[in-house]
PLY file of the C-alpha trace (Angstrom):
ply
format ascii 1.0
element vertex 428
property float x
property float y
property float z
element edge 427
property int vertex1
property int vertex2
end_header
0.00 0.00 0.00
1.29 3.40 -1.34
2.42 5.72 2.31
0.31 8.95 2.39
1.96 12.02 1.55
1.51 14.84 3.70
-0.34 17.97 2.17
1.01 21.00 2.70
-0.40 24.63 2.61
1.94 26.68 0.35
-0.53 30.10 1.09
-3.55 31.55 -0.45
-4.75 34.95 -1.96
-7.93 36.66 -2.21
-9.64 39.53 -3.31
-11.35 41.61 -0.15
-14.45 41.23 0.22
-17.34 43.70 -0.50
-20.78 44.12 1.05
-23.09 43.33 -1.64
-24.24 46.64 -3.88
-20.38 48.03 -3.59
-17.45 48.10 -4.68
-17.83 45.12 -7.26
-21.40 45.85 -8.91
-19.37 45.40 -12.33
-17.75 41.97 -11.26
-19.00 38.61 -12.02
-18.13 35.31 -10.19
-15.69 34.65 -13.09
-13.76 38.12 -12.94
-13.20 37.78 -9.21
-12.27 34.21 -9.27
-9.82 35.12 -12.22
-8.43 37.73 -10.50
-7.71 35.82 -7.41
-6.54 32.95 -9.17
-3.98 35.35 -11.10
-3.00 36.78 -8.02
-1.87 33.34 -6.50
-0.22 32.84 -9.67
1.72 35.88 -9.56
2.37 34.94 -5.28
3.83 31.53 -6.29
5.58 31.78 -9.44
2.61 29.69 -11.18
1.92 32.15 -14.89
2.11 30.23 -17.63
3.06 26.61 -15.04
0.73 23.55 -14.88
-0.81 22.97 -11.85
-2.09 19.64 -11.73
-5.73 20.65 -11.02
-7.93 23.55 -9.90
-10.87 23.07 -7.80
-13.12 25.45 -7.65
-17.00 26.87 -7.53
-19.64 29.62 -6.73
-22.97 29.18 -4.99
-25.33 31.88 -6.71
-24.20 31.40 -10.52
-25.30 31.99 -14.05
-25.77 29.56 -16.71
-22.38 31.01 -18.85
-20.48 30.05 -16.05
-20.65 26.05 -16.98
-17.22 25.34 -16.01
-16.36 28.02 -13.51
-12.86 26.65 -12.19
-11.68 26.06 -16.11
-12.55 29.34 -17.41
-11.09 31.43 -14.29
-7.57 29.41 -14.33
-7.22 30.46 -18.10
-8.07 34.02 -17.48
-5.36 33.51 -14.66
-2.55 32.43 -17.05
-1.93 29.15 -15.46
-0.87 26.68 -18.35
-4.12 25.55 -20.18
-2.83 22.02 -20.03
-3.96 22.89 -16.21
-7.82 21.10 -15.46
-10.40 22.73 -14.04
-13.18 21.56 -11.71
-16.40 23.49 -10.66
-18.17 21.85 -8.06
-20.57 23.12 -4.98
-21.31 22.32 -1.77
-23.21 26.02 -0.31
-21.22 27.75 1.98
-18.32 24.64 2.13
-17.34 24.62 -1.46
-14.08 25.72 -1.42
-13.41 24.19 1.56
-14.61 20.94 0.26
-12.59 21.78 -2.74
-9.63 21.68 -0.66
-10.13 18.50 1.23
-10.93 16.50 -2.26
-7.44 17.95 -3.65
-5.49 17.29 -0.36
-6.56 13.29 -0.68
-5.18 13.39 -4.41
-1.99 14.78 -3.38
-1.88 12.34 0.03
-2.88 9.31 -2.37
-0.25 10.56 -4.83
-2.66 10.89 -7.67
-1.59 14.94 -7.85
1.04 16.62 -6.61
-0.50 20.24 -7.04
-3.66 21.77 -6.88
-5.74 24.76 -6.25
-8.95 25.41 -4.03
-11.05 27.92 -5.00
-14.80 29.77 -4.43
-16.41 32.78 -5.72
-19.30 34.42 -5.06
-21.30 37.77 -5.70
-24.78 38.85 -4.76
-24.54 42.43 -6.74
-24.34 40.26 -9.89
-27.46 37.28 -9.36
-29.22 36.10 -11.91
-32.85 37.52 -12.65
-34.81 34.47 -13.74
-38.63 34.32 -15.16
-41.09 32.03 -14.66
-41.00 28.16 -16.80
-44.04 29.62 -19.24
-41.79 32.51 -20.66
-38.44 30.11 -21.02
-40.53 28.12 -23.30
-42.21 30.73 -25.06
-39.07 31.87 -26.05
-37.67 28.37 -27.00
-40.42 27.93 -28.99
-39.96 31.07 -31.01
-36.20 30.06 -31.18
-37.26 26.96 -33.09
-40.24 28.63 -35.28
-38.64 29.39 -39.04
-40.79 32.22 -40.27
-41.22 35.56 -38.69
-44.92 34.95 -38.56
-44.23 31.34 -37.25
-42.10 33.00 -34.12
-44.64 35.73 -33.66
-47.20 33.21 -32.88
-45.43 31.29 -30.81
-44.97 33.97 -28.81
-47.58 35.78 -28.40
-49.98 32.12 -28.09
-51.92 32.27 -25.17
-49.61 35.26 -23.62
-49.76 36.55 -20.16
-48.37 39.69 -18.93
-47.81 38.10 -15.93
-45.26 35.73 -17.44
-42.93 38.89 -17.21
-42.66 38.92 -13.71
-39.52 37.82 -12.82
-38.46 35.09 -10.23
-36.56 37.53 -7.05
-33.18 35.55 -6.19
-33.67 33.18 -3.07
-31.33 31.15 -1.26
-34.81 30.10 0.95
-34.39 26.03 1.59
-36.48 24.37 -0.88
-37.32 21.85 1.58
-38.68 24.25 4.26
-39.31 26.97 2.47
-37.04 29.11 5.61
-34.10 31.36 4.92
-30.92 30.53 6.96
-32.03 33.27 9.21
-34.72 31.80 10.15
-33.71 28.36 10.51
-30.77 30.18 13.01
-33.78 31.99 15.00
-35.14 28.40 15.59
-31.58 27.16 16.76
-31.17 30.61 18.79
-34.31 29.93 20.58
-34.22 26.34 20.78
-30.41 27.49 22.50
-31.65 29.54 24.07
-28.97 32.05 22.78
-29.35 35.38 23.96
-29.53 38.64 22.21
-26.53 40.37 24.41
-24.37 37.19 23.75
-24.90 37.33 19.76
-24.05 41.06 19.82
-20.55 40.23 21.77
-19.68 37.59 19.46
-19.68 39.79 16.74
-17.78 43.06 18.37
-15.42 40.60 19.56
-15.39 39.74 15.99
-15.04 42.82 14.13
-12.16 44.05 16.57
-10.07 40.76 15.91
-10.06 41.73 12.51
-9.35 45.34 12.73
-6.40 44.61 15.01
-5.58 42.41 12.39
-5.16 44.62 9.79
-3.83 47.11 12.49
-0.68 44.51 12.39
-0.30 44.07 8.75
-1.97 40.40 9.00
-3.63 40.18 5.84
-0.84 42.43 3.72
0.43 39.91 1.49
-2.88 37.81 1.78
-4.94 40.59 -0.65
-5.25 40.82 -4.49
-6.49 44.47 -4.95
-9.68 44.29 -6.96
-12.05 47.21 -8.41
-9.91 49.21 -6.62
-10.58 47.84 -3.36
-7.74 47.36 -1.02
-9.29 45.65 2.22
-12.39 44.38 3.45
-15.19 46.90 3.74
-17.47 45.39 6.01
-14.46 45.61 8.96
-15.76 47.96 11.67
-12.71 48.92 13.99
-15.57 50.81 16.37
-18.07 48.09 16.35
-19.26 48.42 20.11
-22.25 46.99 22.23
-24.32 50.15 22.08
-24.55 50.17 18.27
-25.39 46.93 18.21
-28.23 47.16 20.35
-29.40 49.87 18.35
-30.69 47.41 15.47
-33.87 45.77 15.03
-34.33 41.86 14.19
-33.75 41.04 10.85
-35.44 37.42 10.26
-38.53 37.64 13.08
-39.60 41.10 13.09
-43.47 40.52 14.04
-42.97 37.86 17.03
-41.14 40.43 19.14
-38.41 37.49 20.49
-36.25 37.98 17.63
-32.69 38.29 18.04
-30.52 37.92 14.80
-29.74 41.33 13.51
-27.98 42.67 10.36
-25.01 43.54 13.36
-24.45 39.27 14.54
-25.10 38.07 10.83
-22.49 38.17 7.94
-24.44 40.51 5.52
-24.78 39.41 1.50
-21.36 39.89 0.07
-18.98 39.53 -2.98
-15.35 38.23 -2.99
-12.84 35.47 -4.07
-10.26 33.32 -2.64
-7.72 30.48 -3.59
-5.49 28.54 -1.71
-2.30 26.39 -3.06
-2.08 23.21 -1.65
0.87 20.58 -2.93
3.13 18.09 -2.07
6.27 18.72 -0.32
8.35 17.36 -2.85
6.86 19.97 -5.17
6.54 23.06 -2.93
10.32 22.57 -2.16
11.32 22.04 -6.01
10.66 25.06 -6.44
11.20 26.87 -3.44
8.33 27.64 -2.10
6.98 27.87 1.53
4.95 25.57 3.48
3.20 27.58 5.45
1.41 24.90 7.30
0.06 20.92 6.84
-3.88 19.89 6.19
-3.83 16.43 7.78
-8.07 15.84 7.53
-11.40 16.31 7.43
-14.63 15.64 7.27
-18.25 16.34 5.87
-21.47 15.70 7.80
-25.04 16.41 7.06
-28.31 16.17 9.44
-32.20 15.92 9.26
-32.80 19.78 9.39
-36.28 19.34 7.43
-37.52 17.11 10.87
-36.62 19.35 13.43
-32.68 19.30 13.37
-31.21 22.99 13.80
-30.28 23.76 9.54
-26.99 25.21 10.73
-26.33 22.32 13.65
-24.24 19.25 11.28
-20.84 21.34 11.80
-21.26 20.00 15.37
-21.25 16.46 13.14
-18.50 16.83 11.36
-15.97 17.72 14.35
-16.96 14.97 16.41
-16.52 12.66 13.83
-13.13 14.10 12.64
-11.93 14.40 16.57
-13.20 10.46 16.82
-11.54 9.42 13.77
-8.40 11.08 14.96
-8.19 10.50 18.21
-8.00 14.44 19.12
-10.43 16.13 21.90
-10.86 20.02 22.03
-7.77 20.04 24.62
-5.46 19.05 21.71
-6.54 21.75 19.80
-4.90 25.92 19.85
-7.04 27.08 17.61
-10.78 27.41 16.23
-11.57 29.07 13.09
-15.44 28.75 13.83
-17.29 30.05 10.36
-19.59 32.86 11.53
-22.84 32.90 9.41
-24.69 33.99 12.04
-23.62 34.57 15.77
-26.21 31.96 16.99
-24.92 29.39 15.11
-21.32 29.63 16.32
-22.91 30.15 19.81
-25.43 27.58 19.27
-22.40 24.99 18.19
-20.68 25.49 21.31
-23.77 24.92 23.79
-24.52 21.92 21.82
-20.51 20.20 22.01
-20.82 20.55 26.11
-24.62 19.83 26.41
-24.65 16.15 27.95
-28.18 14.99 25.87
-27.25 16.28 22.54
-23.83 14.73 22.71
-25.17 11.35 23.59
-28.32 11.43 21.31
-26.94 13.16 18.17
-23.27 12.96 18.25
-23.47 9.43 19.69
-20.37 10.14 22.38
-20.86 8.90 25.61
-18.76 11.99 26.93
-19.57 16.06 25.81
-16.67 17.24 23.64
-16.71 20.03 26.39
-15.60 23.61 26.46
-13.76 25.97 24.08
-11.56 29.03 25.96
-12.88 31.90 23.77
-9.44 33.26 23.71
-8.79 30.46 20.70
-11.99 31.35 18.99
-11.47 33.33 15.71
-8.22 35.08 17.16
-7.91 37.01 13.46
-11.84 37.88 13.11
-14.20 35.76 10.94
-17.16 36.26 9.11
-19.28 38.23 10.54
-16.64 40.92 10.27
-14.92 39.99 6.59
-18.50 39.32 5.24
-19.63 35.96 3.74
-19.43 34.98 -0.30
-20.94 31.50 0.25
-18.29 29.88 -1.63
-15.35 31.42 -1.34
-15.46 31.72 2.66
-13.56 27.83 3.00
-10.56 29.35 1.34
-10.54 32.72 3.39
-10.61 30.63 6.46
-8.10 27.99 5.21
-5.87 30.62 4.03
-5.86 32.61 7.16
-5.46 29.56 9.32
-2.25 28.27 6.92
-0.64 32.12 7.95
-2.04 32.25 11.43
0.28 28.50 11.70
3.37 29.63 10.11
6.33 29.37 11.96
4.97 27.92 15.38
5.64 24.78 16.42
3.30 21.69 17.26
0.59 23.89 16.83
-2.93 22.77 15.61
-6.09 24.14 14.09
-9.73 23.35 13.96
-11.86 24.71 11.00
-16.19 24.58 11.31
-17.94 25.83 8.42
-21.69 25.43 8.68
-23.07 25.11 4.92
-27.18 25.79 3.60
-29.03 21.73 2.78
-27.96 21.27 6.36
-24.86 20.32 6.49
-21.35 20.80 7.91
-17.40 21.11 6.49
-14.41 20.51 8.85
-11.00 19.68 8.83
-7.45 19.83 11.11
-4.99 21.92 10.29
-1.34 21.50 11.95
2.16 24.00 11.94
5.00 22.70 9.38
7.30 23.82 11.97
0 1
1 2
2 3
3 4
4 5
5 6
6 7
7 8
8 9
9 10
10 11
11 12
12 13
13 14
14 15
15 16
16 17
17 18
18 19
19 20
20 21
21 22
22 23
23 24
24 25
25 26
26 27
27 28
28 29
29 30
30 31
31 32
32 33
33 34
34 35
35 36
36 37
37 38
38 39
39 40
40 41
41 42
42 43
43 44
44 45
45 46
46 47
47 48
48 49
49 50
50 51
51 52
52 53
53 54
54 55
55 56
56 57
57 58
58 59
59 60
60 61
61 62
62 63
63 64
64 65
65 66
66 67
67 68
68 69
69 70
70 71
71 72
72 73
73 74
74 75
75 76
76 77
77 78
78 79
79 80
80 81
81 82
82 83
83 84
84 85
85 86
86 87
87 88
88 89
89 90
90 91
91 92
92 93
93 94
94 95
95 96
96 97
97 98
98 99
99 100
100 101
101 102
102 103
103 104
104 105
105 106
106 107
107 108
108 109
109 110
110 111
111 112
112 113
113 114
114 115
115 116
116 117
117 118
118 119
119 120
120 121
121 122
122 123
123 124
124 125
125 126
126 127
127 128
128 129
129 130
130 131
131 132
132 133
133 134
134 135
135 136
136 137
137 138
138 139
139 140
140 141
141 142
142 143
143 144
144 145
145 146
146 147
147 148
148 149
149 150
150 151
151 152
152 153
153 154
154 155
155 156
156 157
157 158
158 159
159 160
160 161
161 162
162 163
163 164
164 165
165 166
166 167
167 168
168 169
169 170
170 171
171 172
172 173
173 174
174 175
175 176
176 177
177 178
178 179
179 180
180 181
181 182
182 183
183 184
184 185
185 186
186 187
187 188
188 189
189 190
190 191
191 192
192 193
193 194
194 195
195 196
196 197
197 198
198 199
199 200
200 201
201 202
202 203
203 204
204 205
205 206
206 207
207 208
208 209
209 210
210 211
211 212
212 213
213 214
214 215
215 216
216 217
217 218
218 219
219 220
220 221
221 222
222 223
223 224
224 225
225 226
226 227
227 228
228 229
229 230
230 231
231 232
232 233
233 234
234 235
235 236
236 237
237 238
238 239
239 240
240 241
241 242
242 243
243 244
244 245
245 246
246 247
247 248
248 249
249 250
250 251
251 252
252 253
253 254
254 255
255 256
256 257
257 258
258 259
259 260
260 261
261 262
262 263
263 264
264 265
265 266
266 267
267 268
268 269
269 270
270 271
271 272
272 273
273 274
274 275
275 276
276 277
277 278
278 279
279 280
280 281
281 282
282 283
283 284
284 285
285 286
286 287
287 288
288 289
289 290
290 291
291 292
292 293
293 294
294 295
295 296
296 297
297 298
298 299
299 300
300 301
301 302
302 303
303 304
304 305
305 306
306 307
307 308
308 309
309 310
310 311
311 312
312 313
313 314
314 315
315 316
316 317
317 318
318 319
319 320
320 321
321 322
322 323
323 324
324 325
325 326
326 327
327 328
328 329
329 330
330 331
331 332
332 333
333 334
334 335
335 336
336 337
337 338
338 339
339 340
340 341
341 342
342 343
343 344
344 345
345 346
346 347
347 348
348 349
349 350
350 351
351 352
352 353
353 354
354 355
355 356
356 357
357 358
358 359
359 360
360 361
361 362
362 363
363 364
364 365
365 366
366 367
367 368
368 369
369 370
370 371
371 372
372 373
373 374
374 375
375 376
376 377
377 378
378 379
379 380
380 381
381 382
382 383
383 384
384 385
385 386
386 387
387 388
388 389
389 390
390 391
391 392
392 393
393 394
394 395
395 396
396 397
397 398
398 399
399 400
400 401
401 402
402 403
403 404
404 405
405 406
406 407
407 408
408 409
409 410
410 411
411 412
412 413
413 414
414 415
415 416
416 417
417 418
418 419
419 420
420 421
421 422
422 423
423 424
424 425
425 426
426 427
């Protein structure tokens, strides 16, 4: 049997990201994941190289973009000889992406690839209803002008015009992911005041660091933008409690605000991931080793929280490895909403849920907070669905670098109900 090969983080790149309606209202999914792509090729050394394959996807997408991952590596000016994936897994795509290219390079099938997500809410697609689409197939396919005219205008309906608003509402419930996190928040019983902290805690992690040149050589300028605009460096307690609910407005016991959830944003990000035979051929870093994961899902249309399977997927990566919270210095904790990270860490220490749903006979037990999201996370970067994996990756790989016997848990909570984890470990 062929020995594994350890996976190492070379770095990562992406473009900052944008509240939705901002700076990139003229970018596409494509032109940001292009951009970020080229900027990790222009990191590494990798215009005009083959990289043995590209990974990469975007949650709210157009038709055109078929074969995102293929398309954005050639705009990059990696070798076209390079392959390109697009796959899609909601909020966990990229970092999906990632683990499926790590057990490649482990198995030795690869030695190189890339993980990649885009995604933009300033750019979704305006659909109409099923009636119109085949109106105008049918007029497609008519040959004579009078022949297209009529199949047209047959049995019209100005109310075929009406288009179909974006939603990323679960088709199964019929709930936005706010609302499904209200249900876990009260079901939590998560408290307004504890939400709010999360995410000033939040937003000052990742002010203080930019404050210390963190993310300097972690940014591809795009559209002009140089850094995150959804960073608040005097997010405080008193703003916060200044906004109204955003998902239960009418029931007056709503506590999710626009302040503890990542609002609707655009951005890229990429991270390289190789062998170490490769990285050192030609002398680049390792910043840091991905050593595993794991993907969960749960029953979230029968009464399961939606956001809840992230508490899955650790426990059943911990098991597998034989790790427990105390072996951990580090939680990069993917904040969609504040409830859900809060939510997540009632449920890992909560005797019942561990026994019934995680099927431990002990509770995975308490996180110090001081590990949580030391660099920021979501709620303060923003959110595009996709690329998010590779913004926490890549941040993790950095936050690693040069430390010894250090190690790193990631959580991303994804929409369908499900969950995306994986270990990260120091090279040093």
């Amino acid at each position: 049997m062929t020995e594994l090969k350890r996976v190492a983080i070379v770095g990562s790149a992406r473009i900052p990201f944008a509240r939705g309606g901002t700076a990139y209202t003229d970018e596409t999914n494509l032109s940001m994941l292009g951009a970020t792509i080229a900027g990790l090729a222009d990191k590494y050394g990798l215009k005009g190289q083959k990289v043995d394959e590209v990974i990469a996807g975007a949650v709210i997408n157009h038709s055109r973009d078929f074969n995102i991952a293929r398309e954005a590596l050639l705009d990059a000016g990696l070798d076209p000889r390079t392959p390109g994936t697009t796959m899609q897994i909601a909020c966990g795509t990229s970092l999906q992406a990632a683990l499926v290219l790590a057990g490649k390079i482990a198995s030795g099938q690869i030695e190189s690839g890339i993980a990649a997500g885009s995604d933009t809410v300033s750019d979704s697609p305006i659909v109409f209803g099923s009636k119109f689409q085949h109106r105008l197939l049918a007029a497609n396919a008519a040959k004579t002008t009078g022949q297209k005219a009529k199949a047209f205008t047959k049995g019209f309906s100005f109310g075929e015009l009406t288009p179909v608003a974006p939603s990323v509402n679960e088709p199964r419930t019929g709930l936005s992911m706010g609302q499904h996190c209200e249900l876990m928040a009260q079901e939590w019983r998560i408290s307004r005041q504890e939400q709010d902290a999360l995410a000033v805690a939040s937003h000052r992690n990742a002010a203080k660091a930019y404050e210390e040149g963190f993310h300097d050589d972690l940014l591809v300028q795009c559209a002009g933008l140089v850094r995150d605009n959804n960073v608040r460096a005097d997010a405080n307690l008193d703003k916060m409690a200044t906004l109204k609910p955003a998902f239960d407005k009418k029931s007056g016991n709503g506590t999710l605000t626009a302040g503890n959830s990542t609002p609707l944003t655009d951005g890229a990000a990429a991270v390289l991931l190789a062998s170490e035979e490769w990285a050192r051929a030609r002398g680049l870093p390792i910043l840091a080793y991905l050593t595993t994961g794991r993907v969960a899902g749960n029953d979230f249309a029968h009464g399961e929280g939606l956001l809840m399977a992230p508490t899955i997927a650790v426990s059943e990566m911990l098991s597998r490895a034989g790790l427990g919270f105390d072996d951990i210095d580090y939680f990069e904790l993917h904040e969609a909403f504040a409830a859900q990270v809060l939510c997540t860490l009632k449920a890992w220490k909560d005797p019942t849920y561990c026994r019934d749903v995680l099927g431990r006979d002990t509770v995975l037990g308490d996180i110090d907070p001081a590990k949580i999201n030391v660099k920021g996370s979501s709620l303060a970067y923003g959110h595009p669905f996709a690329a998010t994996g590779a913004r926490i990756l890549g941040l993790t790989a950095k936050l690693l670098a040069g430390q010894t016997g250090k190690r790193a848990l990631i959580s991303v909570c994804t929409a369908g109900g499900m969950g995306v984890a994986a270990l990260v470990e120091s090279a040093a």
